[in-house]
TITOR-378632 format. One line per 3 residues: number of its first residue (from 1); for each residue x, y, z of C-alpha. Coordinates in nm, 2 decimals, decimal comma. Layout:
# TITOR-378632
NUM> X:Y:Z ~ ... $
# end
This chain:
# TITOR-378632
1> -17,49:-9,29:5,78 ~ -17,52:-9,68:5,89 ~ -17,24:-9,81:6,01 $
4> -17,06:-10,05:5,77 ~ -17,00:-10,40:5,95 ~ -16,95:-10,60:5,60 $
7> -16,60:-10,49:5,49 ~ -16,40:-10,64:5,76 ~ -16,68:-10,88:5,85 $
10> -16,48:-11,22:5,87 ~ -16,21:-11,03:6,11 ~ -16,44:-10,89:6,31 $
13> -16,64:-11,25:6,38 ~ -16,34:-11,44:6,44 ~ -16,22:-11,18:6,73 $
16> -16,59:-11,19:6,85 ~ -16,58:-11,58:6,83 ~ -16,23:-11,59:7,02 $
19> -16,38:-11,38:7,32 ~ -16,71:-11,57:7,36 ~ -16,47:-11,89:7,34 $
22> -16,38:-12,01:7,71 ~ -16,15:-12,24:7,57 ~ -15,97:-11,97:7,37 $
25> -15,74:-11,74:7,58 ~ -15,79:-11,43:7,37 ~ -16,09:-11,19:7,64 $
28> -16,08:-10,91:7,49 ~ -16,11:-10,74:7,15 ~ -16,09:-10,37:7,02 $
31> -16,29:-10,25:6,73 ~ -16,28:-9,90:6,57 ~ -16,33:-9,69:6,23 $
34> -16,08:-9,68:5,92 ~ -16,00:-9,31:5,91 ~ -16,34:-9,12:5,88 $
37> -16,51:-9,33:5,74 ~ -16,80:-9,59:5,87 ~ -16,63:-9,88:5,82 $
40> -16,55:-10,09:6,08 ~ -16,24:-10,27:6,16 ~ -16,03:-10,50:6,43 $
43> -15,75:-10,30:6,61 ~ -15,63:-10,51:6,84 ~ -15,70:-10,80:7,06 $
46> -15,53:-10,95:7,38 ~ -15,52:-11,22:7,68 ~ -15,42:-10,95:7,95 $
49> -15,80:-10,86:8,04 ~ -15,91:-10,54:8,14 ~ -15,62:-10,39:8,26 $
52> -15,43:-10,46:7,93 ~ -15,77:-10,36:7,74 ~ -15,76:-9,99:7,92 $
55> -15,39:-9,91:7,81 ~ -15,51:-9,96:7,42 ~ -15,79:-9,73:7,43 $
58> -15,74:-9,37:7,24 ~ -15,82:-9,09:7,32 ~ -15,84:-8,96:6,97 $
61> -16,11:-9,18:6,85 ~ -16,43:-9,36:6,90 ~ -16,39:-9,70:6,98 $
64> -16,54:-10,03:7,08 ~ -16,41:-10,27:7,33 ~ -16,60:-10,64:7,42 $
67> -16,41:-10,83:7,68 ~ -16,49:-11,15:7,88 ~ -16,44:-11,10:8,29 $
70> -16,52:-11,35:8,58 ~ -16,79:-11,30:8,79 ~ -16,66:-11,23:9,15 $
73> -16,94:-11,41:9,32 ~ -17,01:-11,74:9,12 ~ -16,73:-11,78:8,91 $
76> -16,92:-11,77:8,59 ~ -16,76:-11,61:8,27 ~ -16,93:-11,23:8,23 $
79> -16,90:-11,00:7,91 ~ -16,86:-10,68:7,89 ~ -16,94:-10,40:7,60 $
82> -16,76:-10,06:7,63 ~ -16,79:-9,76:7,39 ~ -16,55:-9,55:7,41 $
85> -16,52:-9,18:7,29 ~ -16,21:-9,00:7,32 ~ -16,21:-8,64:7,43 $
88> -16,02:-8,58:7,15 ~ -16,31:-8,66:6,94 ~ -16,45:-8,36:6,73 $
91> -16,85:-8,33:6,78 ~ -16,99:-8,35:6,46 ~ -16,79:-8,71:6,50 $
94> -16,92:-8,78:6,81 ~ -17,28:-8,71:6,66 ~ -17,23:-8,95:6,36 $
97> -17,10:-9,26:6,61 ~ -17,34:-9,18:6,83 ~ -17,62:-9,38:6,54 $
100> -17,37:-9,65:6,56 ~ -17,40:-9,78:6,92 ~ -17,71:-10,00:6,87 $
103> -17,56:-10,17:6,58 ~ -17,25:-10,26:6,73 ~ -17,45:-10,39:7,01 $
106> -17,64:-10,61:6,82 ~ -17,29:-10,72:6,64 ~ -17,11:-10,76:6,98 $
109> -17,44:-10,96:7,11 ~ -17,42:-11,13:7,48 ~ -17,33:-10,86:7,70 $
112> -17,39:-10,82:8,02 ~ -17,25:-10,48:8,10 ~ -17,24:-10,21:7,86 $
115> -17,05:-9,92:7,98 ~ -16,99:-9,56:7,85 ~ -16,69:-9,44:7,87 $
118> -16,51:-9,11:7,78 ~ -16,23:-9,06:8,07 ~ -16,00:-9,32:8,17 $
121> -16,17:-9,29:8,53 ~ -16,47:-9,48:8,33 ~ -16,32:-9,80:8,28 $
124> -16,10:-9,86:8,60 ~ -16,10:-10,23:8,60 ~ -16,22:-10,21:8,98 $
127> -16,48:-9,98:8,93 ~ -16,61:-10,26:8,59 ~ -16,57:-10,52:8,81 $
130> -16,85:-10,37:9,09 ~ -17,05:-10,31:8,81 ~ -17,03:-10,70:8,67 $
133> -17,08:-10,80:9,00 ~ -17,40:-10,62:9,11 ~ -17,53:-10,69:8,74 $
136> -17,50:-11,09:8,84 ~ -17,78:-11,07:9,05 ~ -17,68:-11,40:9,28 $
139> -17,52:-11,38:9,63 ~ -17,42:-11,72:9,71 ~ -17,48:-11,72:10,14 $
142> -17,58:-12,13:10,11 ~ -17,84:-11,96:10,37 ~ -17,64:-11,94:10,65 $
145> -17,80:-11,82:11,01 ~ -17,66:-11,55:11,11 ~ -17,47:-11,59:11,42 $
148> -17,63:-11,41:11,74 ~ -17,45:-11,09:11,80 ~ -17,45:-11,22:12,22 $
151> -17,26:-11,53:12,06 ~ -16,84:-11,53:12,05 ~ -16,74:-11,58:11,70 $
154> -16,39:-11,61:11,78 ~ -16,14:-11,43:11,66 ~ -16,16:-11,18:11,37 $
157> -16,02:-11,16:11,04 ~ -15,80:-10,90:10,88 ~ -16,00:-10,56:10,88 $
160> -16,04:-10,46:10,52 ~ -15,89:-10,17:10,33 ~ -15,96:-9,92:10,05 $
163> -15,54:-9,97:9,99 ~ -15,48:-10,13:9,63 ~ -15,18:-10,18:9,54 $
166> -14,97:-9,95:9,33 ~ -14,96:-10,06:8,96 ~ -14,60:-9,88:8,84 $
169> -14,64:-10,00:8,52 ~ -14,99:-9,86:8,48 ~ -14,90:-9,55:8,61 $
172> -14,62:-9,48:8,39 ~ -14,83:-9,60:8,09 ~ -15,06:-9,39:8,21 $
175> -14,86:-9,05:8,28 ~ -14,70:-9,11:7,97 ~ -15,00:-9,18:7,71 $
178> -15,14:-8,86:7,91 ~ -14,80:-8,66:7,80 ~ -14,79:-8,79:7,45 $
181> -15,18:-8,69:7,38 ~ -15,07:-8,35:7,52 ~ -14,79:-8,32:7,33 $
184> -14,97:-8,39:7,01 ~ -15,20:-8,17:7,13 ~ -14,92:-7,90:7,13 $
187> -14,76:-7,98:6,79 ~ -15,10:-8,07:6,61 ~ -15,21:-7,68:6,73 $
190> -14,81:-7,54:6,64 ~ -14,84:-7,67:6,32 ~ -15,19:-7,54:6,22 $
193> -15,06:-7,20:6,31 ~ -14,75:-7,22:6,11 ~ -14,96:-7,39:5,80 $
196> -15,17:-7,07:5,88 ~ -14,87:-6,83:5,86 ~ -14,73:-7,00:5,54 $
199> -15,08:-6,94:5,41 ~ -15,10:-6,59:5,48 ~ -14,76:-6,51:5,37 $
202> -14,84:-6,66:5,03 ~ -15,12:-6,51:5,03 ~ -14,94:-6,18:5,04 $
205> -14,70:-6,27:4,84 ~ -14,96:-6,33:4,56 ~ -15,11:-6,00:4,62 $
208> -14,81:-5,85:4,58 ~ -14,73:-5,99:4,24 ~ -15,10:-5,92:4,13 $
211> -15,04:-5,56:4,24 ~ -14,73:-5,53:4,08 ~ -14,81:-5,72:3,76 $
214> -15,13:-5,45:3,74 ~ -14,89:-5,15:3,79 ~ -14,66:-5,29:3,54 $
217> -14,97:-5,39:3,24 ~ -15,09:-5,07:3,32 ~ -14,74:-4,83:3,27 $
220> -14,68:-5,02:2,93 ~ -15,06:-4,96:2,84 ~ -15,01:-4,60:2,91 $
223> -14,71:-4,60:2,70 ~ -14,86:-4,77:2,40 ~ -15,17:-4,51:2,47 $
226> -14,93:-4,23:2,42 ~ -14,73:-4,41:2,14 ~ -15,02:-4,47:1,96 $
229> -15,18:-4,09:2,00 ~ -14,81:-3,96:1,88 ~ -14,84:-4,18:1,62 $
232> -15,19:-4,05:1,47 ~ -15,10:-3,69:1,55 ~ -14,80:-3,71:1,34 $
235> -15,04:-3,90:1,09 ~ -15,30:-3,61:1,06 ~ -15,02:-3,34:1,02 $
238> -14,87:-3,55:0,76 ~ -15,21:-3,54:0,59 ~ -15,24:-3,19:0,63 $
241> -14,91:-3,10:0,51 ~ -15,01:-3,36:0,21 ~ -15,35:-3,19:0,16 $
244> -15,18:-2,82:0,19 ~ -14,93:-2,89:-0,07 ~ -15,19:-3,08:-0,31 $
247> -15,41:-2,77:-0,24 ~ -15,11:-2,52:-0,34 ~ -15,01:-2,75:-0,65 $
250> -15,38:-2,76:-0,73 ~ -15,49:-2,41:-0,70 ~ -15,29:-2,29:-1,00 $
253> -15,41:-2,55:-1,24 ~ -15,75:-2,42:-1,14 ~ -15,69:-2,07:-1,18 $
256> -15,56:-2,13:-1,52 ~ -15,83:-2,35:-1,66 ~ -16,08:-2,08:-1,50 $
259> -15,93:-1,82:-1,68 ~ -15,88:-2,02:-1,96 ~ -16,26:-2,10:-1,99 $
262> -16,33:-1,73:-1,91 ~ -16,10:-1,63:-2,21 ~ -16,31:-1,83:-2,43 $
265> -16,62:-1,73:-2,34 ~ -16,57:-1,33:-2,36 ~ -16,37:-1,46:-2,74 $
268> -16,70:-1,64:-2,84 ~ -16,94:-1,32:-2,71 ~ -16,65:-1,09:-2,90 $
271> -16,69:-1,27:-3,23 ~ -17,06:-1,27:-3,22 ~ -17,07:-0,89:-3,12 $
274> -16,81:-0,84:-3,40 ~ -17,04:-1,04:-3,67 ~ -17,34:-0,85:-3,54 $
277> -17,12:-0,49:-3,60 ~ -17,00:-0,57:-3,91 ~ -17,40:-0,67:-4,01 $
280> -17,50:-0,36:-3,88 ~ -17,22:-0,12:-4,00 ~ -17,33:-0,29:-4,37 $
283> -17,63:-0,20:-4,32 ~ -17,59:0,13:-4,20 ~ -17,33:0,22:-4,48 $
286> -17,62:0,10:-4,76 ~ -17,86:0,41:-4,63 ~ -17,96:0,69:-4,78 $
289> -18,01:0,90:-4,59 ~ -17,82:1,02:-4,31 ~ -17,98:1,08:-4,00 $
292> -17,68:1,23:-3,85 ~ -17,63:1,51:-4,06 ~ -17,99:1,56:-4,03 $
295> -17,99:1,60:-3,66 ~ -17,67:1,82:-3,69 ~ -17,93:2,04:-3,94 $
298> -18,21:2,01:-3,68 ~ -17,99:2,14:-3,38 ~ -17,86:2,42:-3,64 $
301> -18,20:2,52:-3,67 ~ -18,21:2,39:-4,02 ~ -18,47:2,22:-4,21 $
304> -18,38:1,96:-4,45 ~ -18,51:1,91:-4,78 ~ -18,81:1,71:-4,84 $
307> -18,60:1,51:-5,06 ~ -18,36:1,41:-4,76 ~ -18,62:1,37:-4,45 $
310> -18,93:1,20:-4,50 ~ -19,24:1,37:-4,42 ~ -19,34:1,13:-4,13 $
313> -19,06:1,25:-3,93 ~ -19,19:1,36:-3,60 ~ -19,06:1,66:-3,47 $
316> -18,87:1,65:-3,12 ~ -18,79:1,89:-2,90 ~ -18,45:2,01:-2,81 $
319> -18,20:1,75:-2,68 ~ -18,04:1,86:-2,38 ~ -17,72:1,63:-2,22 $
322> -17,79:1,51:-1,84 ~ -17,55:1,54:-1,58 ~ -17,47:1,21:-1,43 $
325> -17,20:1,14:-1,16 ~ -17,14:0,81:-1,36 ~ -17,02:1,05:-1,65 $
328> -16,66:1,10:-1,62 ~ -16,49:1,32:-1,91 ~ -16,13:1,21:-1,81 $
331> -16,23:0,86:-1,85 ~ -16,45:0,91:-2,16 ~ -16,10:1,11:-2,32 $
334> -15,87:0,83:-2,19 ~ -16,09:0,54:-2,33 ~ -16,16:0,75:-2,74 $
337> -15,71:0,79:-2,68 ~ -15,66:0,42:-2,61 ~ -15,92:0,33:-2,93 $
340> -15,89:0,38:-3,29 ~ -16,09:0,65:-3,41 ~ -16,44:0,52:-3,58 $
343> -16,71:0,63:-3,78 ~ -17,02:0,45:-3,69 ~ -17,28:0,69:-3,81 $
346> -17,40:0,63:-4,21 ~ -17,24:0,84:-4,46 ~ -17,49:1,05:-4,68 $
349> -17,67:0,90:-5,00 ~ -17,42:1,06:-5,21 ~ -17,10:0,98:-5,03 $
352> -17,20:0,60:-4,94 ~ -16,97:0,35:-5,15 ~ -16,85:0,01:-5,15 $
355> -16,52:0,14:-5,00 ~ -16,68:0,33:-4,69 ~ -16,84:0,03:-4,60 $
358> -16,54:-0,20:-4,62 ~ -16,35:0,06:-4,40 ~ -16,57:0,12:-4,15 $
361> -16,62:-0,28:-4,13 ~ -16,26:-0,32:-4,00 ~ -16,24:-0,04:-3,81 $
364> -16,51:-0,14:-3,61 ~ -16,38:-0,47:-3,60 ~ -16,06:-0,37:-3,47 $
367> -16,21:-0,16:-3,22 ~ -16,42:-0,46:-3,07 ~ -16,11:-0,67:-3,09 $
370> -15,93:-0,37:-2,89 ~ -16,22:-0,26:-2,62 ~ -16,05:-0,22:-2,28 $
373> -16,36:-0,31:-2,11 ~ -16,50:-0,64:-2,07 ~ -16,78:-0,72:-1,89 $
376> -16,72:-1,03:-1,65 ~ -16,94:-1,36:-1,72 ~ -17,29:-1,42:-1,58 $
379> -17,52:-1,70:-1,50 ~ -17,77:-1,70:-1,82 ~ -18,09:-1,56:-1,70 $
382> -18,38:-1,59:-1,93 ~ -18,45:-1,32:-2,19 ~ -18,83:-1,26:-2,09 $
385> -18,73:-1,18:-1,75 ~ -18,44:-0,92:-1,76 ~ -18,56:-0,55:-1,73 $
388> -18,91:-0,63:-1,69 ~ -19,08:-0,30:-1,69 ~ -19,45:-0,28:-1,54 $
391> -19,73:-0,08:-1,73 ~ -19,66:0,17:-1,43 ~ -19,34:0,20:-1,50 $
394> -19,35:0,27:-1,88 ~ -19,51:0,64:-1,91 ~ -19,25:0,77:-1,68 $
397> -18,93:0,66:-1,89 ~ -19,11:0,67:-2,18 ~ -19,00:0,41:-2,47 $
400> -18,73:0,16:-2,34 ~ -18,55:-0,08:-2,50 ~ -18,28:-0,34:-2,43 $
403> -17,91:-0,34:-2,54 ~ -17,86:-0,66:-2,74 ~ -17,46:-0,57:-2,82 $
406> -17,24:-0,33:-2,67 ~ -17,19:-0,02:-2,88 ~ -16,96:0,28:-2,83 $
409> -17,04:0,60:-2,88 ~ -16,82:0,78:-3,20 ~ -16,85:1,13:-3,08 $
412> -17,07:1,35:-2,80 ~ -17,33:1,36:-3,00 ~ -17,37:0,92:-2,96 $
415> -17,47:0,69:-2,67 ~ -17,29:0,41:-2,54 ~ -17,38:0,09:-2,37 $
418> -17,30:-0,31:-2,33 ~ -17,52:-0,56:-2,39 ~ -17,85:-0,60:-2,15 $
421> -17,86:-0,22:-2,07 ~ -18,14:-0,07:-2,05 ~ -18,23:0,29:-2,29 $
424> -18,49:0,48:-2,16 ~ -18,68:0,80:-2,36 ~ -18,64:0,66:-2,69 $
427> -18,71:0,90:-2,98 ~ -18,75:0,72:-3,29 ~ -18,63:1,00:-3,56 $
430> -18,53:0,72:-3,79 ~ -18,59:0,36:-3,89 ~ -18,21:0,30:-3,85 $
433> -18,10:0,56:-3,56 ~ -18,30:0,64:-3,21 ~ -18,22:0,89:-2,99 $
436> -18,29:0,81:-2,58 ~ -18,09:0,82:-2,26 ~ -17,84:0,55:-2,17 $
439> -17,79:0,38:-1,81 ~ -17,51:0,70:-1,69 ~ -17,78:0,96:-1,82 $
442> -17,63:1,02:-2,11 ~ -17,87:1,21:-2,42 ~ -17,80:1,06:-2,79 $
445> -17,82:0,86:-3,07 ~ -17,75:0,49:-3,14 ~ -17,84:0,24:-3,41 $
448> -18,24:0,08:-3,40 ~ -18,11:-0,26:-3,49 ~ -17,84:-0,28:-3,16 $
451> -18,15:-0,28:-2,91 ~ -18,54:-0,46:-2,88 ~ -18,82:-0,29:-2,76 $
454> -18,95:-0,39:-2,44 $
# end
């Protein structure tokens, strides 16, 4: 960046002016920056010359010195520009003011020496002064001829000397700005190391509170982890415990309206099987004829009357009884004991009567009403399906029909079966009693209007 010259500009003209005046008796001025910036401003001025000029120079910053000097040889007044840069001076600094020379040289015009100058062994006064002097360019001799070395010049002046005197004062000034830049030196570079140190203990120090604020978030996160897990746990056995009692309150009710419904089902299929027993045993009991004593004639060997049997009767050979492991006497005995005792079988012509009928109604109501066995509920399956029997099939078990009530037999000489069973073998000896083979085997007789042919 430019150097800025505008800032301080009346200052810096009026120093300028005072130098370049040779009535004033200000000769030198010293210029340098404000801080780090480019501006440019007046630090100090004086009437001492260059001896006084040398003591005010830093050697901690970039400066710029213009002082006026007397020519040794003709008298005349001589200016001199000096830029000075301290040792001090960090480089990227250095590189910035180094832009800045020309335009302070064409600010501080007039110059006849220009010098640059880091050291104080740049701007010994004696050492400026040779240089002003050769710089003149005039050595006044008012031609003289030189005397003839044969010729006695008389007597000699004083041999010269390299001695100068000793300036105390500029010594000590010296030693002592020396000393004082060194020991700012030495407390500038203490102090960066303990701003250092500070830094890196606080630096630790924060780390450490990080670390332990982490530990710390992180134990009570834990905790709330476990908290919250013993929490739902005790939650979910709570439900469960809920859910097993509601389950143990519930499964009675269930039970009961099962059974319940159950109960009302097997009462609706008892009424209907008790209408349809009481249909049949009215019918039965309004017969004529009774095929049951017939077929008690027909095992005797014993022809009935042509009166009693009608003559498209087919004869049938003689029933035998099956042996069937699902045939159990015991159980057979136990299950006539527990019953009433029945007659289901028509009454002859001659012995029917209003009053059989009406007791055989009841009893075999009552006997319905008091069945121990009861078959359990199933899903309805359609009619057209159950006990489907192939043409194959049919010439083998002969005849067969379907149960459409449950019947029990009154004596050996009977069937038995529930509703839906199948009865194989059917012999049809009369238009109101078959004979055929029930689902255990069994050989016997049972009412035509209980079953359907199939």
């Amino acid at each position: 960046m430019a150097v800025n010259l505008s800032k301080n500009g009346p200052a810096l003209t009026a120093a300028f002016k005072e130098v370049v005046d040779e009535k004033s008796n200000t000769n030198w001025a010293l210029f340098t920056y404000e801080g780090n910036s480019n501006d440019i401003r007046l630090a100090e001025k004086g009437d001492g010359g260059l001896e006084e000029l040398v003591e005010e120079l830093n050697s901690g910053k970039v400066m710029y010195a213009f002082c006026r000097v007397q020519d040794p040889n003709s008298g005349l007044p001589k200016y001199v520009l000096i830029n000075w840069t301290g040792e001090g001076v960090k480089d990227a600094r250095k590189g910035i003011c180094a832009n800045h020379v020309s335009s302070m040289a064409n600010f501080l015009k007039g110059a006849h020496v220009t010098i640059n100058a880091r050291g104080d062994e740049d701007v010994e006064p004696e050492a400026i002064m040779q240089k002003v002097a050769k710089a003149s360019g005039a050595n006044y001799s008012f031609h003289k001829e030189a005397p003839s070395r044969f010729q006695d010049s008389g007597p000699q002046g004083p041999v010269g000397s390299v001695y100068q005197k000793t300036n105390a004062m500029s010594e000590i000034k010296k030693t002592n700005k020396d000393n004082f830049w060194a020991q700012a030196e030495k407390e500038e570079e203490k102090r960066r190391q303990e701003e250092r140190h500070k830094a890196d203990e606080e630096r630790q120090k924060m780390e450490k509170e990080r670390k332990d604020r982490e530990a710390k978030e992180a134990m009570q996160r834990d905790k709330r982890d476990k908290e919250r897990a013993t929490q739902i746990d005790q939650q979910k056995k709570y439900q469960q415990q809920q859910d097993t009692e509601s389950k143990d309150q519930e499964k009675p009710r269930v039970e009961q309206q099962e059974e319940n419904q159950a109960a009302e089902k097997k009462a609706v299929k008892r009424g209907e099987s008790v209408e349809k027993v009481n249909e049949a045993a009215s019918l039965i009991s309004q017969r004529a004829v009774n095929p049951r004593e017939m077929f008690k004639q027909r095992e005797r060997g014993i022809t009935p009357s042509d009166s009693d049997v009608p003559s498209a009767a087919p004869a049938s050979p003689q029933p035998g009884r099956l042996q069937s492991p699902f045939l159990s006497k015991p159980v057979y005995e136990s299950e006539r004991a527990s019953s009433p005792q029945r007659q289901a079988s028509p009454v002859p012509a001659g012995s029917a009567s209003p009053v059989r009928a009406t007791e055989e109604a009841p009893a075999a109501n009552s006997y319905v009403q008091e069945t121990a066995y009861e078959k359990p509920a199933q899903p309805p399956v359609e009619e057209n399906n159950l006990y489907e029997v192939t043409p194959d099939e049919t010439p083998d078990r002969g005849t067969c029909a379907r149960a459409l009530y449950d019947y029990q037999a009154a004596d050996d000489t009977e069937i038995s079966f529930d509703p839906d069973d199948m009865i194989t073998g059917i012999e049809m000896i009369d238009e109101g009693w078959w004979r055929g083979f029930s689902p255990d085997g069994h050989f016997g007789m049972f009412p035509a209007n209980y079953v359907e042919l199939i």
